[in-house]
C-alpha positions as CSV (number, residue, x, y, z in Angstrom):
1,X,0.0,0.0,0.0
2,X,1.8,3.3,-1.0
3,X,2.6,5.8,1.9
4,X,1.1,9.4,1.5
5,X,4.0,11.9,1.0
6,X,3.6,15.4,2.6
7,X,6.3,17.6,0.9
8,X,6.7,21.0,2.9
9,X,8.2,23.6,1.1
10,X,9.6,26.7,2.4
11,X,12.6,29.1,3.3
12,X,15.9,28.4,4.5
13,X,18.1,31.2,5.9
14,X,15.4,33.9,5.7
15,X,12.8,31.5,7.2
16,X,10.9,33.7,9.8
17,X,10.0,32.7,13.4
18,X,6.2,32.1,12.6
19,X,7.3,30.1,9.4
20,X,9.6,27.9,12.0
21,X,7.2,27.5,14.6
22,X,4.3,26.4,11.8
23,X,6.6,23.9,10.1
24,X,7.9,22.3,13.4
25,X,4.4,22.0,13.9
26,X,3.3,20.9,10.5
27,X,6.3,17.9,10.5
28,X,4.4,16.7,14.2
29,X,1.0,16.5,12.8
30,X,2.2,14.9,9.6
31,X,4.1,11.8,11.7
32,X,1.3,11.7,14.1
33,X,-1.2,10.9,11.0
34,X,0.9,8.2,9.9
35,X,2.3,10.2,6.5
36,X,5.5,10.7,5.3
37,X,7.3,13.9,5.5
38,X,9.2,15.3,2.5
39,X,11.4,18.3,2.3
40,X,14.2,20.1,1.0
41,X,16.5,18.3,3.5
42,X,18.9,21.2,4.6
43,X,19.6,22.4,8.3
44,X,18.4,25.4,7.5
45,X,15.0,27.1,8.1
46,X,11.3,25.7,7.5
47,X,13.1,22.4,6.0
48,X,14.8,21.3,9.2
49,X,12.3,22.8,11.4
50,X,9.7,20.3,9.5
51,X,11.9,17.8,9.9
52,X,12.5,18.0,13.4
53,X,8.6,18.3,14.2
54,X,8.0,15.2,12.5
55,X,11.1,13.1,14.1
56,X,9.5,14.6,17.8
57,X,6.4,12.7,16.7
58,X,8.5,9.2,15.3
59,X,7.2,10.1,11.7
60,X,9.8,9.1,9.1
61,X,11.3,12.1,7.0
62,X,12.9,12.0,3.4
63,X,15.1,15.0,2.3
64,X,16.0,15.8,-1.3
65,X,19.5,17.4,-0.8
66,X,20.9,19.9,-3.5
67,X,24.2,19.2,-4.0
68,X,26.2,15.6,-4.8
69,X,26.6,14.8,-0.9
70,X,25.0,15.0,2.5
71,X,26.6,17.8,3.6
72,X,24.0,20.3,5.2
73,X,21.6,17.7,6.0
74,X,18.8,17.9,8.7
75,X,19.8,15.8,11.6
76,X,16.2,15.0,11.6
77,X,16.5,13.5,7.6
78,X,15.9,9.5,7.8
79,X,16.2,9.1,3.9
80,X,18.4,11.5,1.9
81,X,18.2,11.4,-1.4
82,X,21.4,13.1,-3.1
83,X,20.5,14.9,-6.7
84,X,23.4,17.2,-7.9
85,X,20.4,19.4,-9.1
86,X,21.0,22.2,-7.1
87,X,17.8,23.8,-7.7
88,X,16.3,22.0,-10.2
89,X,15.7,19.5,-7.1
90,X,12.5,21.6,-6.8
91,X,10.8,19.6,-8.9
92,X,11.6,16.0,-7.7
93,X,10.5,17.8,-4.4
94,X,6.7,18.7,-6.4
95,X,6.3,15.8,-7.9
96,X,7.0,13.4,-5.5
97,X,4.6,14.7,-3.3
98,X,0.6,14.1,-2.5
99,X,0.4,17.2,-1.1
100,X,2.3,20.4,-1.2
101,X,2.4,22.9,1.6
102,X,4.0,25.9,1.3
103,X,4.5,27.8,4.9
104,X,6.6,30.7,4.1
105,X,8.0,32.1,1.3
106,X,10.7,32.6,-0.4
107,X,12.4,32.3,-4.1
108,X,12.9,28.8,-3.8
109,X,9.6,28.2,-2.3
110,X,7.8,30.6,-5.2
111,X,10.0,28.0,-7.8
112,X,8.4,25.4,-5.7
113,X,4.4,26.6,-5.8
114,X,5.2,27.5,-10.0
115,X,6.2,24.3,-10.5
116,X,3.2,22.3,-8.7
117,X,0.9,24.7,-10.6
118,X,2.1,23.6,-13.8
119,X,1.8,20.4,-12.7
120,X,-2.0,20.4,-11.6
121,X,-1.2,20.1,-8.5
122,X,-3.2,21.2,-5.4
123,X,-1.3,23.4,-2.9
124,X,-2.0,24.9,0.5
125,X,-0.3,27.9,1.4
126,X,0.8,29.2,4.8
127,X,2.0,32.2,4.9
128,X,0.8,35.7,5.7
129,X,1.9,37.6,2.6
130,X,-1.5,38.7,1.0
131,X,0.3,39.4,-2.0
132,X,2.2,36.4,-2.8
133,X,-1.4,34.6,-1.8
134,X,-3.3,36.7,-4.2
135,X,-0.7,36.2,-7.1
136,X,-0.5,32.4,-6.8
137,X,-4.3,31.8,-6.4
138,X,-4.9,34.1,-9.7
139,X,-2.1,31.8,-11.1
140,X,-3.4,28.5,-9.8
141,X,-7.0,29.3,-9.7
142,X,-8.8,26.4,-7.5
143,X,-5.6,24.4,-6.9
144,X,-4.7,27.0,-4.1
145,X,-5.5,26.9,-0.7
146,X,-5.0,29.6,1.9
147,X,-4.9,28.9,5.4
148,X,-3.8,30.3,8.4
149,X,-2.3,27.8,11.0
150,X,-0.9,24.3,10.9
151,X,-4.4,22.6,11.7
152,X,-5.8,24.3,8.9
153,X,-3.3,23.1,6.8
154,X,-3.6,19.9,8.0
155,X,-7.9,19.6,7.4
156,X,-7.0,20.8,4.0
157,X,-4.5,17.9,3.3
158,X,-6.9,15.6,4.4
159,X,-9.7,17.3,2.3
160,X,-7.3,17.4,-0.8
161,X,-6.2,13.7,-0.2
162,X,-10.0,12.3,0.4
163,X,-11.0,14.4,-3.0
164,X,-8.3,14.9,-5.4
165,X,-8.4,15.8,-8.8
């Protein structure tokens, strides 16, 4: 039976303290529902945050690294997965997800949402830019979600993953 893959995208280094403290609290609710947590797998920002939310709940975490090693890694990663792709990792990160959340935002993370839109995939977004929200939700019409907290984001996974389209 395949495993339902949560990919949480987000900033590293400019990752504010609300985008933290939502993704450490995204990654617990994720392992607590018995899904799989996918990020970005850095120590940096809403990746390892995620990362270490989920590993406080025993959920297992896969990180899709950047460079050609490990180096950088969340301590929290179970399963790197090494691609040399620098940023073209993004979309290995989209695609191998069931659900994309975006909480924060940031280049990489806009790269991210871009790429699941052209892919016809539904994302939730968690963040409290009202522009960025506004421009992606024009973009992706009704495969963007808005919410406003972690549980939120959470109901909407589940509503996403009991419809999808």
């Amino acid at each position: 039976m395949k495993k339902t893959i949560i990919g949480i995208m987000g900033p590293g280094e400019s990752a504010t303290s609300t985008d933290l403290e939502n993704a450490y609290q995204l990654g617990q609710l994720i392992a607590e529902a018995g899904w799989i947590l996918l990020t970005g797998g850095r120590n940096v920002g809403v990746m390892d945050a995620a990362n270490k939310g989920a590993k406080s709940a025993n959920g297992l975490t896969i990180g899709i690294l950047p460079g050609n090693d490990t180096r950088g890694i969340s301590e929290a990663v179970d399963i790197a997965i090494v691609t040399d792709m620098e940023n073209a990792r993004n979309n290995i990160n989209i695609l191998s997800s069931d659900v994309i959340i975006a909480c924060g935002t940031g280049a990489g993370t806009a790269s991210e949402i871009a790429l699941a839109i052209k892919a016809h995939k539904q994302v939730i977004l968690l963040n409290h830019s009202w522009e960025s929200q506004l421009f992606f939700k024009d973009l992706g019409k009704n495969n963007i979600f808005v919410v406003h907290n972690a549980v939120e984001a959470m109901n909407q996974a589940r509503e996403i993953l009991a419809n999808p389209r």
